[in-house]
PDB file with one MODEL, atoms N, CA, C and O in Angstrom:
MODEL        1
ATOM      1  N   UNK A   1       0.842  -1.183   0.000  1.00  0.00           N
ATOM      2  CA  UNK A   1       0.000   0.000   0.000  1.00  0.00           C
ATOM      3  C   UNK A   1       0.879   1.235   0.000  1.00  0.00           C
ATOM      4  O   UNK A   1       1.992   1.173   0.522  1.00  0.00           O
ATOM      5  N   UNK A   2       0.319   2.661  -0.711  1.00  0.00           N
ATOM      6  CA  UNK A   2       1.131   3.828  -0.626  1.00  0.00           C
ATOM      7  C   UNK A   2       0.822   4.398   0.898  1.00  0.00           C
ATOM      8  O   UNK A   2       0.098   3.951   1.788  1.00  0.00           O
ATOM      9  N   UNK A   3       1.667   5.568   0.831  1.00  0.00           N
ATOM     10  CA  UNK A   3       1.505   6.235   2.124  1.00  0.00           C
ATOM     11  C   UNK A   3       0.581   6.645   2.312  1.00  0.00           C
ATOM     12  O   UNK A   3       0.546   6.970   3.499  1.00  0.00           O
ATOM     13  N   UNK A   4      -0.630   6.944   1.647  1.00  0.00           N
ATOM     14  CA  UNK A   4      -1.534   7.397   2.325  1.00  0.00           C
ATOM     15  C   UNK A   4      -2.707   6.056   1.991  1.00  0.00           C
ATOM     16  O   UNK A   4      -3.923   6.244   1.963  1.00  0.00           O
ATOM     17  N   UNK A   5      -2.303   5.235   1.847  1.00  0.00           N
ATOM     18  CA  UNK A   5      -2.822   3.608   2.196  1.00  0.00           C
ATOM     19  C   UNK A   5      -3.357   3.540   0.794  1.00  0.00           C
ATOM     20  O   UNK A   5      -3.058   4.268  -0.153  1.00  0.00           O
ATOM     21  N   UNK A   6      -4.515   2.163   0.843  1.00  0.00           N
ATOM     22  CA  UNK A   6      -4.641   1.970  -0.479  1.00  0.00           C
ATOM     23  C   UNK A   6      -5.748   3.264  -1.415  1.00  0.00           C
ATOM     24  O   UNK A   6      -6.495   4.181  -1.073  1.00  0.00           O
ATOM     25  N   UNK A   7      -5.350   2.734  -2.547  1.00  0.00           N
ATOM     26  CA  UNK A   7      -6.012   3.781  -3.857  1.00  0.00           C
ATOM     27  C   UNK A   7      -7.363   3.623  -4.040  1.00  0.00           C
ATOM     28  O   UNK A   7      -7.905   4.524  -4.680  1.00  0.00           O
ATOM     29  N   UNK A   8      -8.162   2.582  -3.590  1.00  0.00           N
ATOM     30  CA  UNK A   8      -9.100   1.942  -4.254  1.00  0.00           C
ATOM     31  C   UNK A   8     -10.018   0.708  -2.986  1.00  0.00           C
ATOM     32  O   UNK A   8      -9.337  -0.299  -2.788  1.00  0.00           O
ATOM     33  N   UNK A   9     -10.657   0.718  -2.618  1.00  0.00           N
ATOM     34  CA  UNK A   9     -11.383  -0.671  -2.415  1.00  0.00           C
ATOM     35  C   UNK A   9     -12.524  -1.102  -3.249  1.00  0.00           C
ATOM     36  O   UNK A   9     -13.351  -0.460  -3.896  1.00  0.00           O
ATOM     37  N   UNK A  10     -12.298  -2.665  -3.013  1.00  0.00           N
ATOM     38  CA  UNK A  10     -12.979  -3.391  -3.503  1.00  0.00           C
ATOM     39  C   UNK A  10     -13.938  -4.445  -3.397  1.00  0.00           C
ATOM     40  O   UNK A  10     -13.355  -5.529  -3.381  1.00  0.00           O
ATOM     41  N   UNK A  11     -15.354  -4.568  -3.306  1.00  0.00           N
ATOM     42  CA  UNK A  11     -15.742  -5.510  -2.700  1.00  0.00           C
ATOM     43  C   UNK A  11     -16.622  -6.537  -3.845  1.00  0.00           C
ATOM     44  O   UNK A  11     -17.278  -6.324  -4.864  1.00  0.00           O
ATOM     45  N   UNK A  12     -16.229  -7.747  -3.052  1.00  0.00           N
ATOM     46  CA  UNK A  12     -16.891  -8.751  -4.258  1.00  0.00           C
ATOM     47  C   UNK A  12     -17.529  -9.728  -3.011  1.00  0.00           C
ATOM     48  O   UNK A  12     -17.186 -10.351  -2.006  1.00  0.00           O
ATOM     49  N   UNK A  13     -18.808  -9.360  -3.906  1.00  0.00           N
ATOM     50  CA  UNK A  13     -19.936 -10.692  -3.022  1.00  0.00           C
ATOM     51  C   UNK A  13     -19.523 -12.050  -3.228  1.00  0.00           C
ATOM     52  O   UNK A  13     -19.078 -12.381  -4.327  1.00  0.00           O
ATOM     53  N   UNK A  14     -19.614 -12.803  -2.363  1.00  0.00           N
ATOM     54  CA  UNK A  14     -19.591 -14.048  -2.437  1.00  0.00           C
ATOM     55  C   UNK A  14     -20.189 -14.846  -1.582  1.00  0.00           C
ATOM     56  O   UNK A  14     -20.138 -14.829  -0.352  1.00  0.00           O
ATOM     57  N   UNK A  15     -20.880 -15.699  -2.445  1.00  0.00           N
ATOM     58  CA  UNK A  15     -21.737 -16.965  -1.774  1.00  0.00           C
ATOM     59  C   UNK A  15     -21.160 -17.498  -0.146  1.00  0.00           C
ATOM     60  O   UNK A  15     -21.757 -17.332   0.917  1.00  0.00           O
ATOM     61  N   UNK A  16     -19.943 -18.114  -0.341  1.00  0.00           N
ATOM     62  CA  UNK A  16     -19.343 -18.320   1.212  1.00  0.00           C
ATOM     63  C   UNK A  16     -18.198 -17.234   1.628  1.00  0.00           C
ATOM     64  O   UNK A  16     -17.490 -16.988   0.651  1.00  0.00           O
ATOM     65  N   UNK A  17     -17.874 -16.629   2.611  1.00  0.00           N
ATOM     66  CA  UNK A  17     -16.390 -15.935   2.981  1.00  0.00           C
ATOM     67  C   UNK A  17     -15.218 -16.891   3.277  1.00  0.00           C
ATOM     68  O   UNK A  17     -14.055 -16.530   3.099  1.00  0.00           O
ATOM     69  N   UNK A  18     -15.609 -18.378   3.828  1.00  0.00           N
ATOM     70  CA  UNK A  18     -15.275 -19.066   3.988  1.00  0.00           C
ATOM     71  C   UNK A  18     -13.972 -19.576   2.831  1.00  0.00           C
ATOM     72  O   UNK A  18     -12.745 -19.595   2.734  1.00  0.00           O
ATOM     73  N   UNK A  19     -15.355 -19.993   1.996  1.00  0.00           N
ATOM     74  CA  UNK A  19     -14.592 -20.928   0.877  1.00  0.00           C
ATOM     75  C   UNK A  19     -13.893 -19.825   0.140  1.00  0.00           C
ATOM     76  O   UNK A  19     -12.921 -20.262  -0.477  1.00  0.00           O
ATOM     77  N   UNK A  20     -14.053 -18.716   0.025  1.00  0.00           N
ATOM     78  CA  UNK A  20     -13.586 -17.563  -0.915  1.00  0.00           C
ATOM     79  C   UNK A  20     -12.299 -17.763  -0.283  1.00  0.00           C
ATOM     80  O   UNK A  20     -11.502 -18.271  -1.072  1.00  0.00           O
ATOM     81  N   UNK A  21     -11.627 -17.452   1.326  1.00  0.00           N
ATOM     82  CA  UNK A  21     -10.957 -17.488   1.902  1.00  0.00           C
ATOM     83  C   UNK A  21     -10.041 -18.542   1.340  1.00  0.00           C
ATOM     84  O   UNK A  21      -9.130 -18.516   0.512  1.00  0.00           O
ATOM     85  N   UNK A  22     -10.594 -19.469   2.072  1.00  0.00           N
ATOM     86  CA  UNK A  22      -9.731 -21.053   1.776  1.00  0.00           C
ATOM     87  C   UNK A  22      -8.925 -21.169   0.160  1.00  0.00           C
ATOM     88  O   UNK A  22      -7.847 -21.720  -0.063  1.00  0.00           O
ATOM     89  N   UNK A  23      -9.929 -20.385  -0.952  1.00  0.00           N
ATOM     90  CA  UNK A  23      -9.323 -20.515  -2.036  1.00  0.00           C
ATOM     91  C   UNK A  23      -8.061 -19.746  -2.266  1.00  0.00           C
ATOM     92  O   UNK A  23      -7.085 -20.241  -2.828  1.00  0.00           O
ATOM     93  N   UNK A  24      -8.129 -18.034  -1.637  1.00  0.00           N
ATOM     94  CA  UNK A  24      -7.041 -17.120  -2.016  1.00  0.00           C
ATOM     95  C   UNK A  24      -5.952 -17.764  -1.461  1.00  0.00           C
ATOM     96  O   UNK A  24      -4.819 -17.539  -1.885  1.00  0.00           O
ATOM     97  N   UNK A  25      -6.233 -18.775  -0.284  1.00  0.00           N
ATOM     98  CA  UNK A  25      -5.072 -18.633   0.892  1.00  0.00           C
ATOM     99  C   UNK A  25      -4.471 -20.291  -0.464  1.00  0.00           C
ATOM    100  O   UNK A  25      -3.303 -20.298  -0.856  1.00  0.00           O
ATOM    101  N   UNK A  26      -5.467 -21.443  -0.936  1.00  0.00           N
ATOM    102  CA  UNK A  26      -4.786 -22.286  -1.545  1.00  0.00           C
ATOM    103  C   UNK A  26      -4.040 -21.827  -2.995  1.00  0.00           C
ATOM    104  O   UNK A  26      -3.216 -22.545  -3.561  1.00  0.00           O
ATOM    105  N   UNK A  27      -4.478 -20.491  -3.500  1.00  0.00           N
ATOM    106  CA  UNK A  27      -3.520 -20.040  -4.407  1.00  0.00           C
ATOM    107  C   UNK A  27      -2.488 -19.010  -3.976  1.00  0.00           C
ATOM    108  O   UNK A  27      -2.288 -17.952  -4.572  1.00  0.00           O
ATOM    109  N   UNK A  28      -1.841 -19.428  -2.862  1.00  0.00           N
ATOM    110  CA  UNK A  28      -0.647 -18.683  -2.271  1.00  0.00           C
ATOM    111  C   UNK A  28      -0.657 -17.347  -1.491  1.00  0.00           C
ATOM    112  O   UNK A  28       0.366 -16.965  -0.922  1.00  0.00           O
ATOM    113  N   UNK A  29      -1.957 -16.544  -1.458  1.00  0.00           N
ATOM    114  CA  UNK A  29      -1.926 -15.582  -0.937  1.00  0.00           C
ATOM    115  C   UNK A  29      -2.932 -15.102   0.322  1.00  0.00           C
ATOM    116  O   UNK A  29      -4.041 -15.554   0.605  1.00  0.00           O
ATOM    117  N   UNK A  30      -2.135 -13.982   1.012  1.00  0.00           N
ATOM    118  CA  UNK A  30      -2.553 -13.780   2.384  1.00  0.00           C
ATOM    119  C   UNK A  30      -3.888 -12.892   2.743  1.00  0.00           C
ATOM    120  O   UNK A  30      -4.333 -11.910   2.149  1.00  0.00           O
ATOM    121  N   UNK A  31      -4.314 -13.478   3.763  1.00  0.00           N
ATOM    122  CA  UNK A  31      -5.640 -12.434   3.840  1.00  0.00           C
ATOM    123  C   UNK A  31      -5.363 -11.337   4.714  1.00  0.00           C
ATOM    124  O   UNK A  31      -4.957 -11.769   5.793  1.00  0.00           O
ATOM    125  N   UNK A  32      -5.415 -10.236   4.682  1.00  0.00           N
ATOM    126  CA  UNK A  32      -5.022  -9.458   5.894  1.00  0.00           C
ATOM    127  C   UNK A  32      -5.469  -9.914   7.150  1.00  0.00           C
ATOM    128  O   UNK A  32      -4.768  -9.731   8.145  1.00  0.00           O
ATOM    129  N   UNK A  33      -6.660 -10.541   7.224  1.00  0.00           N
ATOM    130  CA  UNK A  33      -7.024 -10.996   8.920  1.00  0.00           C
ATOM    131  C   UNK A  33      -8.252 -11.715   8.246  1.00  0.00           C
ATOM    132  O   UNK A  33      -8.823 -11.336   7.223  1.00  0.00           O
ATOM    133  N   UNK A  34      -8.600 -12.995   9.125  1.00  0.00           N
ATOM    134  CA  UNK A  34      -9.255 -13.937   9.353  1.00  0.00           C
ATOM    135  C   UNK A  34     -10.834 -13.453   8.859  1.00  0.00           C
ATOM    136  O   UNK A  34     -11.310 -12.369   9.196  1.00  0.00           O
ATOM    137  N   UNK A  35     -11.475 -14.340   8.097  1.00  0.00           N
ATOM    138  CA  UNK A  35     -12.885 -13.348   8.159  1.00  0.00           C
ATOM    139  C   UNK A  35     -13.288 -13.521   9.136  1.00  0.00           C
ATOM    140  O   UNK A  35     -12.826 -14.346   9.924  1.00  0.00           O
ATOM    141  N   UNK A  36     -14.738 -12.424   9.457  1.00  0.00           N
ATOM    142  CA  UNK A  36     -15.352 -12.299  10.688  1.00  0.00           C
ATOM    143  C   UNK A  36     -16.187 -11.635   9.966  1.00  0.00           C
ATOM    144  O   UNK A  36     -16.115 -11.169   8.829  1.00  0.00           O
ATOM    145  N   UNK A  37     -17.532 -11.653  11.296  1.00  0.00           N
ATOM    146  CA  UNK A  37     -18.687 -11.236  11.438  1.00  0.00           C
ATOM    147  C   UNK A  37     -18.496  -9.539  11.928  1.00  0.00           C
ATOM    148  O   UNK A  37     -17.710  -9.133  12.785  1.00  0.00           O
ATOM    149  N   UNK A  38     -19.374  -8.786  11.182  1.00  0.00           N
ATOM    150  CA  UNK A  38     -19.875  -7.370  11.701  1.00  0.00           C
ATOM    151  C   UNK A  38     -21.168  -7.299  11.212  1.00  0.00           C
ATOM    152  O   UNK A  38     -21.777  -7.642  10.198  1.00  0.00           O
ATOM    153  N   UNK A  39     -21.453  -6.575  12.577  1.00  0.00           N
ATOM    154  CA  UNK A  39     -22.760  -6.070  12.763  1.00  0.00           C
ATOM    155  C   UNK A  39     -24.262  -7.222  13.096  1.00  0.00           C
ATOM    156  O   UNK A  39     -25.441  -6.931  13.297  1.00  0.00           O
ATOM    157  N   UNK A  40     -23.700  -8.297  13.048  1.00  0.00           N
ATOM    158  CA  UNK A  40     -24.182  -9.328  13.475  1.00  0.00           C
ATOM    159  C   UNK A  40     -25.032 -10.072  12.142  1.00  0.00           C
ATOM    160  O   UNK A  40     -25.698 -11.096  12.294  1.00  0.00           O
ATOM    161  N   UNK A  41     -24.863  -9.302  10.713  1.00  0.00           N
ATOM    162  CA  UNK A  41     -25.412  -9.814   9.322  1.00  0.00           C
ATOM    163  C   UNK A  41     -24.115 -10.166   7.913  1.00  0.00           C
ATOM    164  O   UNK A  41     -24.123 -10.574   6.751  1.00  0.00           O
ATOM    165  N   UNK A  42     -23.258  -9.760   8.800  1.00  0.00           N
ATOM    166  CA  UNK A  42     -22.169  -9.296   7.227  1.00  0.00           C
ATOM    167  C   UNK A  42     -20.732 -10.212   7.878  1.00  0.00           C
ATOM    168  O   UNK A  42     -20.519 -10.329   9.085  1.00  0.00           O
ATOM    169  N   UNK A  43     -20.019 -10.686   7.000  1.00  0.00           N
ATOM    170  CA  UNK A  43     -19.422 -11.738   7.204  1.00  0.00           C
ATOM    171  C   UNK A  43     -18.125 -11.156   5.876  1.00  0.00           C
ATOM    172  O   UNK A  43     -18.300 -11.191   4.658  1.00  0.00           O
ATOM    173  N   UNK A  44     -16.855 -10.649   6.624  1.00  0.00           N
ATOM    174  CA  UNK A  44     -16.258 -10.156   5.503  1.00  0.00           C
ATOM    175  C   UNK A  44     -15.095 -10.733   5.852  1.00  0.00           C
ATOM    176  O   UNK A  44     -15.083 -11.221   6.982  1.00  0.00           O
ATOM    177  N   UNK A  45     -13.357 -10.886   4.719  1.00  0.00           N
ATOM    178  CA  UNK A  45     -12.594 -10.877   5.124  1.00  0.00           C
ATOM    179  C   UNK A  45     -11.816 -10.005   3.802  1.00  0.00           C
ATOM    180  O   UNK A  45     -12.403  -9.931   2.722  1.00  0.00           O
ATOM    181  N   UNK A  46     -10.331  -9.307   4.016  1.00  0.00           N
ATOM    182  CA  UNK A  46     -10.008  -8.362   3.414  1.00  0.00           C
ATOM    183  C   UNK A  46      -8.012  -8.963   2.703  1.00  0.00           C
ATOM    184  O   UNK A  46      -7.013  -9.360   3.302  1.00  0.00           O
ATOM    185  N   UNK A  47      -8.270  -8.751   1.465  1.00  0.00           N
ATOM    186  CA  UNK A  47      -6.996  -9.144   1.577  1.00  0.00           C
ATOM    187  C   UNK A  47      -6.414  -7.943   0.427  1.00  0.00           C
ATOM    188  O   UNK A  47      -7.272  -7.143   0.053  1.00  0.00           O
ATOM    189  N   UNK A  48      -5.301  -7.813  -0.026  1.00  0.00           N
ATOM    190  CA  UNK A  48      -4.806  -6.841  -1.527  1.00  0.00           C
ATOM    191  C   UNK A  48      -4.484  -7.525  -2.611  1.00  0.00           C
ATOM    192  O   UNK A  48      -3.948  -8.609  -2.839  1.00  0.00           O
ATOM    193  N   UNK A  49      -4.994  -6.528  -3.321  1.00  0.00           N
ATOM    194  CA  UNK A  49      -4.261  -7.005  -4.884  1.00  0.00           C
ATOM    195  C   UNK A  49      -2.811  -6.701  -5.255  1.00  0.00           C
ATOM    196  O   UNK A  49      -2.023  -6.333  -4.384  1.00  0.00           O
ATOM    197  N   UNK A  50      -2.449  -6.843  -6.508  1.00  0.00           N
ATOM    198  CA  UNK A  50      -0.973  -6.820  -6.618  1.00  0.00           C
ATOM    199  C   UNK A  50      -0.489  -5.524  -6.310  1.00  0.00           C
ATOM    200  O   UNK A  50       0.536  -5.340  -5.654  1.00  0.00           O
ATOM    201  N   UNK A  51      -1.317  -4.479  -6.838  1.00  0.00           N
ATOM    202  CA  UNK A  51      -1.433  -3.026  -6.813  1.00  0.00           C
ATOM    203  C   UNK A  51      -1.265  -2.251  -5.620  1.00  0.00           C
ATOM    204  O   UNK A  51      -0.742  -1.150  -5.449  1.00  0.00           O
ATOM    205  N   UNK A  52      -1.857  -3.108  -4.772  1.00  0.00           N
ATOM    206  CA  UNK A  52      -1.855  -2.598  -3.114  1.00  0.00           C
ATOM    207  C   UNK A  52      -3.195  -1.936  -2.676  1.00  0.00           C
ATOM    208  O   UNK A  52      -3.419  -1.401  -1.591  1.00  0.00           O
ATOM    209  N   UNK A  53      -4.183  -2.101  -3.907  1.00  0.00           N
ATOM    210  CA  UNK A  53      -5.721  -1.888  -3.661  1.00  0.00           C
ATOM    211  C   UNK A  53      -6.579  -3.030  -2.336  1.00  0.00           C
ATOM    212  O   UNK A  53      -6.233  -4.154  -1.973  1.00  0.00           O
ATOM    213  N   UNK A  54      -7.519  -2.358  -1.972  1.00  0.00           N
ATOM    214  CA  UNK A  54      -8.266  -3.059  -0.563  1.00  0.00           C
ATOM    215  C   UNK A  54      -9.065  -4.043  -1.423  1.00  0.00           C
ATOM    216  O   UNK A  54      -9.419  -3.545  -2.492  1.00  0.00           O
ATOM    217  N   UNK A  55      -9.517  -5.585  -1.187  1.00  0.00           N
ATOM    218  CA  UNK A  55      -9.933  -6.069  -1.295  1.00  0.00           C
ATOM    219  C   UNK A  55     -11.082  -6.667  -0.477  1.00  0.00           C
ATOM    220  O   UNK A  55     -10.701  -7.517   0.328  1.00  0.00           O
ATOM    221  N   UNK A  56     -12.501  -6.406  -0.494  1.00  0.00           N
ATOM    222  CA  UNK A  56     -13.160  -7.242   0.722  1.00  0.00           C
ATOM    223  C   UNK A  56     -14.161  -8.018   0.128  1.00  0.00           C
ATOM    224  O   UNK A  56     -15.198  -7.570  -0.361  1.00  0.00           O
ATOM    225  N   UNK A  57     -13.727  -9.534   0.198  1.00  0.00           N
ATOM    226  CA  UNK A  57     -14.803 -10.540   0.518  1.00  0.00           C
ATOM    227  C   UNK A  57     -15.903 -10.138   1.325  1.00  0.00           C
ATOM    228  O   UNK A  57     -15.716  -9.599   2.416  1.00  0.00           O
ATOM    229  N   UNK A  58     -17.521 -10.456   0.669  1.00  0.00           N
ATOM    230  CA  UNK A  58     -18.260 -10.149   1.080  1.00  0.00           C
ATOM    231  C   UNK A  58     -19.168 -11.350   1.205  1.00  0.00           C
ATOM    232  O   UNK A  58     -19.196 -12.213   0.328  1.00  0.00           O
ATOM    233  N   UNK A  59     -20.089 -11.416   2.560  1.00  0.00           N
ATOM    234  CA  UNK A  59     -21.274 -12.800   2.492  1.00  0.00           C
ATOM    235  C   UNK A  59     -22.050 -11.894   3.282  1.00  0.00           C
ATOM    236  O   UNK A  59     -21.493 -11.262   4.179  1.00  0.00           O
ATOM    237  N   UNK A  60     -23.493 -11.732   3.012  1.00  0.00           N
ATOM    238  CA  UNK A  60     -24.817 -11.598   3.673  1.00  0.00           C
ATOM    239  C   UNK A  60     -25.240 -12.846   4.375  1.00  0.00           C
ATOM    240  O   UNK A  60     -25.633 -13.848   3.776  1.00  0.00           O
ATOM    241  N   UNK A  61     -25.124 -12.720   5.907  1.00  0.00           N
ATOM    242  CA  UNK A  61     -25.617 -13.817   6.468  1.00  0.00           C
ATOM    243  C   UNK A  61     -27.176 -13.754   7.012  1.00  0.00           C
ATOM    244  O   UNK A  61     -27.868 -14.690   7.414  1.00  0.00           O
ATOM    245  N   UNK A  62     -27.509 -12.347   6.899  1.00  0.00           N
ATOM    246  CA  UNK A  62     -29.598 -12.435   6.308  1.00  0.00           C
ATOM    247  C   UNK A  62     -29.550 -11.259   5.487  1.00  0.00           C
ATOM    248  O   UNK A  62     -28.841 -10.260   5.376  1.00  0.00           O
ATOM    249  N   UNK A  63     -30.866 -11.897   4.800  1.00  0.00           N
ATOM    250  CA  UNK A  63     -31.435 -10.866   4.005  1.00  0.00           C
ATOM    251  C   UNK A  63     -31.367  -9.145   4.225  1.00  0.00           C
ATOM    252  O   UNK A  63     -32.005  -8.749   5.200  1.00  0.00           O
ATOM    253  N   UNK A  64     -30.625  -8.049   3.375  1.00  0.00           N
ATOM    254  CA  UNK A  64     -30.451  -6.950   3.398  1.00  0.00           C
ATOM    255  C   UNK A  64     -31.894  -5.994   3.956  1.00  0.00           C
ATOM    256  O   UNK A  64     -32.551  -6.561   3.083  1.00  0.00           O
ATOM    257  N   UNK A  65     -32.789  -5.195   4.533  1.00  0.00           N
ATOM    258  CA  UNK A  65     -34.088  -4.909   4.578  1.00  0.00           C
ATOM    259  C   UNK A  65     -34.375  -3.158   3.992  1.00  0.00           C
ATOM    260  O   UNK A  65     -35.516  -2.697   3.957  1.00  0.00           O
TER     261      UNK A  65
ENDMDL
END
């Protein structure tokens, strides 16, 4: 990331955070931190691209209202 951190975030829905996880980490790369739960509906975990852009895995664990 630059000094005044990343340029860009990014979020991509996905069906599990889980399995999204498990996949980046089986093609060699790191997640910044473990997914987790916020707000008691949203289920994210965050990792970068080559660029040094924010990346966040996204899962709805209920329906948006």
């Amino acid at each position: 990331m630059g000094a005044g951190g990343p340029r860009a975030l990014v979020v991509l829905k996905v069906d599990s955070v889980d399995e999204a996880a498990a996949r980046v980490r089986a093609r060699g790369h790191e997640l910044l931190a473990e997914p987790q739960v916020q707000w008691e509906r949203l289920k994210v975990a965050h990792l970068t691209d080559p660029e040094g852009n924010l990346v966040e895995l996204q899962e709805w664990l209920t329906p948006r209202v």
